[in-house]
Steps between C-alpha positions, in 0.01 A plus 500: 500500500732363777862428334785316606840541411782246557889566508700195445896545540587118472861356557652170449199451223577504163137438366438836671754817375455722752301769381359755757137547432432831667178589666259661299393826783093552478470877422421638888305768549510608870219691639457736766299231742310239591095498393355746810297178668161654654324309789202538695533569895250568745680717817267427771447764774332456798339796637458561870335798619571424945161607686750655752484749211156547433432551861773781551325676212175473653631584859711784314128631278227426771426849703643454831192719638142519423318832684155625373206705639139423380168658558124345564621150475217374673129447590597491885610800500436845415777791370693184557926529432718238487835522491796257497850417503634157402854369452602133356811335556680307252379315263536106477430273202454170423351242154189371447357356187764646310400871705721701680310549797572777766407567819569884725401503827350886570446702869398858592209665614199695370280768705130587449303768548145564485128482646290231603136529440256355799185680348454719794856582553852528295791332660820652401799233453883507493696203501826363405561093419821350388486288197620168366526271199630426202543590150524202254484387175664355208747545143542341210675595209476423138704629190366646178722396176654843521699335817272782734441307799096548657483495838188384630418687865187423722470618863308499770465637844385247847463732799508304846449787724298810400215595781384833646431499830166736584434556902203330610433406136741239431733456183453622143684278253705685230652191367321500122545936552890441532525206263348710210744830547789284488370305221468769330818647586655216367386474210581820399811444543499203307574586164822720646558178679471300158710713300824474780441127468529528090776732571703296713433161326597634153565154327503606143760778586752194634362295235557754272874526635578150510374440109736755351787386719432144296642625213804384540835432293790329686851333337547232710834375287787627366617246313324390286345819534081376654241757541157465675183710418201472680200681397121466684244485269143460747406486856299318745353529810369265780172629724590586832536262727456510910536113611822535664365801753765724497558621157305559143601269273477512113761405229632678210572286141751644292532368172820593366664407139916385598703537194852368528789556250869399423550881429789758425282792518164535734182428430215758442260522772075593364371668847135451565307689736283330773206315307153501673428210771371191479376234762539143590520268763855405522838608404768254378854541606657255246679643241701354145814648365712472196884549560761433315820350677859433288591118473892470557633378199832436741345294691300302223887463350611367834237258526581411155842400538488282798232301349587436170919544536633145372136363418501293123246609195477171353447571096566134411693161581764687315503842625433606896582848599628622811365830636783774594285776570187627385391894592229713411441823421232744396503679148216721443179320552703128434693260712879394366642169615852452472583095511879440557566108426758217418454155387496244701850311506336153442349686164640425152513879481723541817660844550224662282399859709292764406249740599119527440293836476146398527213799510157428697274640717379512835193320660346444870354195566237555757475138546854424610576890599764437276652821307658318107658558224274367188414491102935435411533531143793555292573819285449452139820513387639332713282205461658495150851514566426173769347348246839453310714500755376330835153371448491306797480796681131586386341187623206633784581255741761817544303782533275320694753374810628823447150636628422242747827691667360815482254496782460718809371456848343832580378390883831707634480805272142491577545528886743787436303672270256514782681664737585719204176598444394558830806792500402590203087565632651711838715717278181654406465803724104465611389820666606540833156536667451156372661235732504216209582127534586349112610152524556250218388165548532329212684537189409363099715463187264712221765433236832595441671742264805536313587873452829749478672191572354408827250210608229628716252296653163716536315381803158514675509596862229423702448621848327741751510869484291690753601801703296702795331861470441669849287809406293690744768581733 
């Protein structure tokens, strides 16, 4: 029950015999803190993986030389040997159809050796060619939901320039000869080639890195004493993406629980290891949370007295009171007014003073943004002792312009509390591999809260939260 006690120290009243009529103190228990308030946040983190990158790993993998020596590699010939040196250059890539696509432009020269068969005589032959092409192909990569990237890797060889030339036979083509050793060659080394890839592109390590680090626990004020927790709780991931042409795109989704707390002592933080991934589309950036910001009870005082200084609380014809000062404070989880009045002059009861103790409690008005005072009620006993003494005093039509008085604008403390918030958010240390932009946009009354003797307004921040992962490098 919400009580209100009055004193009344009359003078110059004889109907009233000055009794004080002390304040009957709620029993206040004060507690260590505010309710931890837990919110929902996604941290959005766009992953970019530049092809510059992937091509220096391939350029860096990629055998610089291919040489072999094969025998009998052909029908034309007999105790035929071919053998051949080729060196590529460096490697260039490119996008297509979500591929990276590569292209390395190969030289060098191959010799053969062996006998050509005219039935009734065996020409031998010995000739040297230089040779020229390419060696192409494409990547793509997918991810498993242990976060192991899987490269893709398809290549090819297009030779340009691979003929023999036999005297006063003409030219023997070794284009599909060459083609197929280097194929081969190739893809032997592919699944070397492969693993480096893996190697170098070791997302779920960074991942891996970046999750832990989001365990985090950060006072971001003294006084009152505020703490932050943030703890993720699953993970998302984006498919690669290779629209813009010179980088891998994906997203990571970070859901992450944001408990905030009006608290001497810290907060206990439940560590969770990297859960198994999950895909979709897209990845938000938007993100809600619950903070708690101290209302000034100064500065609702101040507002206080230079509205309602000399203002009248009309009772009856008879009796109109004029406001000295009224002032709030916080007991416990209750709101104490302190009314300091006279009677009007004109009044039959002129010279008449006194004080009034009303209890009630606080209330936003999302309507009018308006933070009031509500529910006034008298205490018990003291309702008796007016009864007796001053019974004009109990009529509602006091209470009630008492309570029309009591109202708040919150537009100003709201715009602070913004910029509060927003120093609150970058207190929070975010690892430093993560170049993070947290911005509040908006900010939300939730309710408001009467505790240890302080009025704190518990808002909903809405805004962006993303930040940019460069792995690969």
């Amino acid at each position: 029950m919400i009580f209100v006690l009055i004193i009344i120290i009359f003078s110059s009243m004889t109907v009233f015999i000055g009794r004080d009529i002390q304040p009957k103190m709620p029993e206040v228990t004060l507690v260590n803190k505010l309710k931890s308030e837990r919110s929902e946040s996604i941290l959005n983190l766009p992953v970019k993986i530049p092809l510059a990158n992937i091509e220096k790993a391939l350029n860096l993998n990629i055998p610089e030389t291919f040489v072999g020596t094969e025998a009998n590699l052909t029908d034309l010939l007999s105790d035929d040997n071919l053998t051949y040196k080729i060196n590529r250059k460096d490697l260039s890539i490119g996008t297509r159809n979500n591929l990276i696509t590569f292209l390395i432009p190969i030289s060098g020269t191959a010799r053969i050796k062996g006998k050509i068969n005219l039935g009734f005589t065996e020409i031998p032959v010995s000739a040297q060619t230089n040779i020229a092409g390419t060696i192409f192909g494409d990547l793509s990569l997918g991810i498993d939901n242990q976060w192991n990237i899987k490269p893709n890797l398809n290549v090819s060889t297009n030779l340009t320039k691979a003929e023999v030339p036999i005297k006063n036979v003409g030219t023997i083509s070794i284009r599909n000869l060459i083609k197929k050793q280097v194929d081969q060659a190739i893809n032997k080394e592919k699944p070397k080639l492969i693993a480096e890839l893996v190697n170098k592109l070791n997302l779920k390590a960074e991942v891996t890195k970046q999750w832990n680090n989001l365990h985090l626990l950060e006072q971001v004020n003294e006084d009152p004493s505020i703490w932050i927790k943030t703890e993720p709780q699953s993970i998302s991931f984006k498919e690669f993406d290779l629209s813009d042409g010179e980088n891998i795109q994906s997203g990571i989704g970070i859901k992450i629980f944001v408990d905030t707390c009006v608290c001497k002592e810290s907060l206990a933080i439940n560590f969770k290891p990297l859960p198994n991934l999950t895909i979709q589309e897209q990845i938000i950036d938007q993100f809600l949370i619950n903070l708690p910001v101290q209302v000034s009870l100064d500065e609702l005082n101040n507002t206080l007295q230079s509205k309602v200084r000399g203002s009248s609380l009309s009772i009856d014809e008879n009796l109109k009171l004029i406001v000295n000062e009224i002032n709030l404070s916080a007991l416990g989880e209750k709101i104490l007014v302190k009314v300091d009045f006279k009677a009007d002059k004109s009044n039959f009861f002129k010279g008449a003073k006194g004080v009034l103790y009303l209890w009630g409690k606080i209330f936003y008005d999302q309507g009018s943004n308006n933070l009031k005072i509500v529910e006034l009620d008298y205490d018990i006993d003291t309702k008796n002792t007016l009864i007796s003494t001053a019974d004009l005093l109990l009529k509602p039509v006091l209470l009630q312009q008492i309570e029309e008085r009591l109202s708040f604008p919150l537009d100003q403390q709201l715009n602070r509390a913004k910029d509060e918030v927003n120093g609150y958010i970058q207190k929070i240390k975010l690892p430093s591999e993560i170049d993070a932009n947290i911005k509040v946009k908006t900010i939300e009354v939730e309710k408001v809260i009467v505790t240890n003797n302080n009025i704190y307004l518990v808002l909903i921040a809405n805004g962006n939260m993303s930040a940019f992962l460069n792995i690969g490098k």
